[in-house]
Residue, then its C-alpha position, 0 to 999 in steps of 0.5 A: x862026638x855028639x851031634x847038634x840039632x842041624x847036624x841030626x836034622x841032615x842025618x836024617x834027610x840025607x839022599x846024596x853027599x855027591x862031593x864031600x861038601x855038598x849034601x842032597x837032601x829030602x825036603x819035606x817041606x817047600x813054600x812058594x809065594x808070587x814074588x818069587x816063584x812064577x819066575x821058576x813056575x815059568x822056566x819049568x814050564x819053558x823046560x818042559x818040566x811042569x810038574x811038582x814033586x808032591x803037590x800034598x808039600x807044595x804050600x802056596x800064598x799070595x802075600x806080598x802084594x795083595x790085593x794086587x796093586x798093578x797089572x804087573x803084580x796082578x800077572x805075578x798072582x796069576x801065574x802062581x793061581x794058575x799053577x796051583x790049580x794045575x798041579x792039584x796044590x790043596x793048600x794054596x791061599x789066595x786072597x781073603x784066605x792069605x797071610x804073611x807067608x812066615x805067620x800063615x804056614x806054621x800057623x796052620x801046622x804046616x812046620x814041624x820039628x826035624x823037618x826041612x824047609x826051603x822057600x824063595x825068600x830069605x826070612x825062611x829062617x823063621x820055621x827054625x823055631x819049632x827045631x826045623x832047618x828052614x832057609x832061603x834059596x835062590x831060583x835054581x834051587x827052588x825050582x829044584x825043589x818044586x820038581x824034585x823035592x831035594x835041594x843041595x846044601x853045605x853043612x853048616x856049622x852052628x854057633x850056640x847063642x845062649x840067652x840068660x837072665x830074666x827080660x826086664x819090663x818093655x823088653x821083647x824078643x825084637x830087642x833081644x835080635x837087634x842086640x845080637x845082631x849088634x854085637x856080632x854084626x851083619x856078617x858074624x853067622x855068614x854060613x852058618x845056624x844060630x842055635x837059640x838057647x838058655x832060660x830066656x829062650x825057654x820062656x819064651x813064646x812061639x810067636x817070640x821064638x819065631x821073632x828071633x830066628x826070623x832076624x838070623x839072616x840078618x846076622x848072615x846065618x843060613x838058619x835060625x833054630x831053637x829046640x823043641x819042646x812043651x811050648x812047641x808041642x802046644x802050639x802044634x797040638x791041634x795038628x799033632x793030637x792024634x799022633x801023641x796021646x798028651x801034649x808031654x809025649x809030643x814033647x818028649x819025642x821032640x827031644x831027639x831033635x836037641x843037640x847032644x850034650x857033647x855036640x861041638x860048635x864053632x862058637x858058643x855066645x853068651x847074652x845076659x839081658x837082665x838088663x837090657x833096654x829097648x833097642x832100636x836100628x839108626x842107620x842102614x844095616x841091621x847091626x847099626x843098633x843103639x839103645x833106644x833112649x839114645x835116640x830119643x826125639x828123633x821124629x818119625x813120620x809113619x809107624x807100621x805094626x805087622x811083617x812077618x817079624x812082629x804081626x802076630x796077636x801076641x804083638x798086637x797086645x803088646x802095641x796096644x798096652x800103650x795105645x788104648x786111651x791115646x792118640x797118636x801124634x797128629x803129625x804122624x800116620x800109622x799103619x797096622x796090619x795083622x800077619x793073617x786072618x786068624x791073628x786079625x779075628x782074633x785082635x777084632x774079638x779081643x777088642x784090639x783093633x778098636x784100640x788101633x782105630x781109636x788112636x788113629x791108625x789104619x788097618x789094612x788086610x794081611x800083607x807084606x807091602x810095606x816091609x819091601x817098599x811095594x804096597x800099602x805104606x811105601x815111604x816117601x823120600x826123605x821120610x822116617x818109619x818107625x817099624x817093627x819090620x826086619x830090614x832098614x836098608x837104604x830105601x828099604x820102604x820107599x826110595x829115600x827114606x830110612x827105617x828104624x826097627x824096633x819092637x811094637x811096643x816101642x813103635x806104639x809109643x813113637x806114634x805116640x810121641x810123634x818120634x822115637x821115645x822109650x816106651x817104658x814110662x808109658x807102661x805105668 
């Protein structure tokens, strides 16, 4: 029987099976940021045990609020500051260097195919697009993996989600998860790795790959992961260059790191979006999705562009096919802010933040405040956000208010319009 890409990922970090359900694994990677980690930072050194288990695998970033807002949040960044120049962490990104965690690690090659990767933080998911199994864990389990650089695991059984046909016009990756999640509902991948696959996953960029494994949690999964291959090898190719003599060979040595052809799954699903539409979330879980032309004239007080979902460049270009020569509705605020600093350059040297300014919106720096209702965009009650984040629970950004997610195409055109609107005819 063949093996599928978790299943050959576990093989090969295997340290322990110390019952028949739990299997200890080596990690190679373990992420930390301020919002989490100073409470197991803290607990360590309380234990006397503040020590790391590799400071070269330890990567570190000051992300969530940032600059910090409060002393409170101000003690939580020098907590981690401290801790990252006492354990010798080379790769730690302090303000001014810092991003959103899930666009700034793989950006900077830290995420490799068949590696394992754990974080205190649930869109840790994200990584599985370069065939990694990353996942959130909890505090005992992070401060595990900072000491000992194993962590404990079921093996998780894996649905196959295949995904045909062609994506039609004002269609993205966003549309294609809120889709998913709607059908198979917040609990319908409760335990276990959604496997991306078929001719649309194939054609789709990292930056969209990693959109859709971000929102896996959503549908409950451990672990988004699609396979690895040219597009992945490109994109890892200034951090892989001396290992591979072309980028074909990267990605033919990145087939071990696909499922067998007679791998077993519990489900296999299939999705034909030819002819799907923009969707969009109406309610308070991620599942509660409708067409987007469903929810037409809904207003909207606040649109937000960026998270770790849908801040990087690629989005931006998106937004701004609608933006340029417009202005967004007087009614309306809106906010954007790039995933890191590359992504920031990059949108300043394309001209893109020009076009954001132009039309209204504030940029702010690189962080993840608004996405969890703590800085920079927090929702006054009764307001609505029109947002391309990954969660609309109740007082998500705000006590009070209510998110919709969408992709940023179509937030850039609710800015626009001042409410929820399909963004297609604004494309012509």
């Amino acid at each position: 029987m063949g093996q599928t890409i978790v299943e050959k990922i576990f093989a090969a970090h295997r340290r322990d099976t110390p019952t028949p359900e739990n299997i200890i694994l080596d990690l190679d990677v373990v992420m930390c940021h301020e919002i989490t980690t100073p409470i197991a930072v803290t607990d360590l050194e309380a234990r006397g045990m503040d020590r790391v288990f590799d400071p070269d695998k330890i990567k570190v970033v000051i992300d969530h609020v940032t600059p910090a807002k409060d002393s409170k949040t101000a003690t939580q960044g020098k907590i981690l500051r401290d801790w990252a120049r006492r354990q010798n962490i080379r790769d730690f990104f302090d303000i001014g260097r810092n991003g959103v965690c899930h666009a700034l690690f793989p950006e900077k090659g830290f995420i490799r195919p068949g590696y394992t990767v754990i974080m205190g933080d649930s869109h840790t998911c994200t990584h599985g697009a370069f065939g990694a199994f990353a996942a959130g864990v909890g505090t005992t389990d992070l401060e595990v993996g900072i000491l000992k650089g194993v962590c404990s695991f079921r093996l998780p059984r894996t649905i196959k989600v295949e995904i045909n046909g062609k994506l039609p016009a004002g269609v993205y990756a966003k549309d294609v998860i809120l889709y998913i999640i709607k059908t198979i509902t917040v609990n319908g991948a409760t335990d276990r790795v959604l496997e991306f696959a078929g001719p649309v996953v194939d054609a789709m960029s990292m930056e969209a790959r990693m959109t859709l494994c971000n929102m896996a949690i959503e549908a409950g999964a451990t672990c988004g992961i699609c396979p690895p291959d040219k597009t992945t090898a490109e994109y890892l190719w200034p951090f892989i260059q001396n290992d591979y003599a072309t980028v074909d060979q990267a990605a033919a040595d990145f087939r071990q790191w696909h499922s067998d052809p007679d791998a077993a799954y519990e489900q296999v699903l299939e999705f034909d979006v030819s002819t799907l539409a923009p969707q969009v979330t109406f309610g308070f879980k991620p599942d509660e999705v409708k067409d987007i032309t469903a929810m037409e004239g809904v207003p909207v007080d606040q649109i937000y562009i960026g998270s770790c979902t849908n801040g990087r460049i690629e989005d931006l270009r998106e937004a701004a096919k609608v933006l340029k020569g417009r202005r967004i509705a007087d009614q309306v605020r809106g906010i954007l802010s790039p995933a890191t600093p590359k992504v920031y350059n990059q949108a300043m040297e394309e001209g893109l933040l020009k076009i954001f300014q132009e039309a209204g919106f504030c940029v702010t720096n690189p962080t993840c405040g608004a996405c969890l209702g703590m800085s920079n965009g927090v929702l006054a009650e009764g307001e609505v956000c029109a947002s391309t984040t990954n969660r609309n629970f109740n007082g998500r950004m705000g006590k009070g208010g209510i998110v919709h997610l969408m992709s940023p195409l179509s937030a850039a055109a609710a800015a626009v319009a001042g409410k929820i609107t399909d963004p297609r005819p604004l494309l012509v």
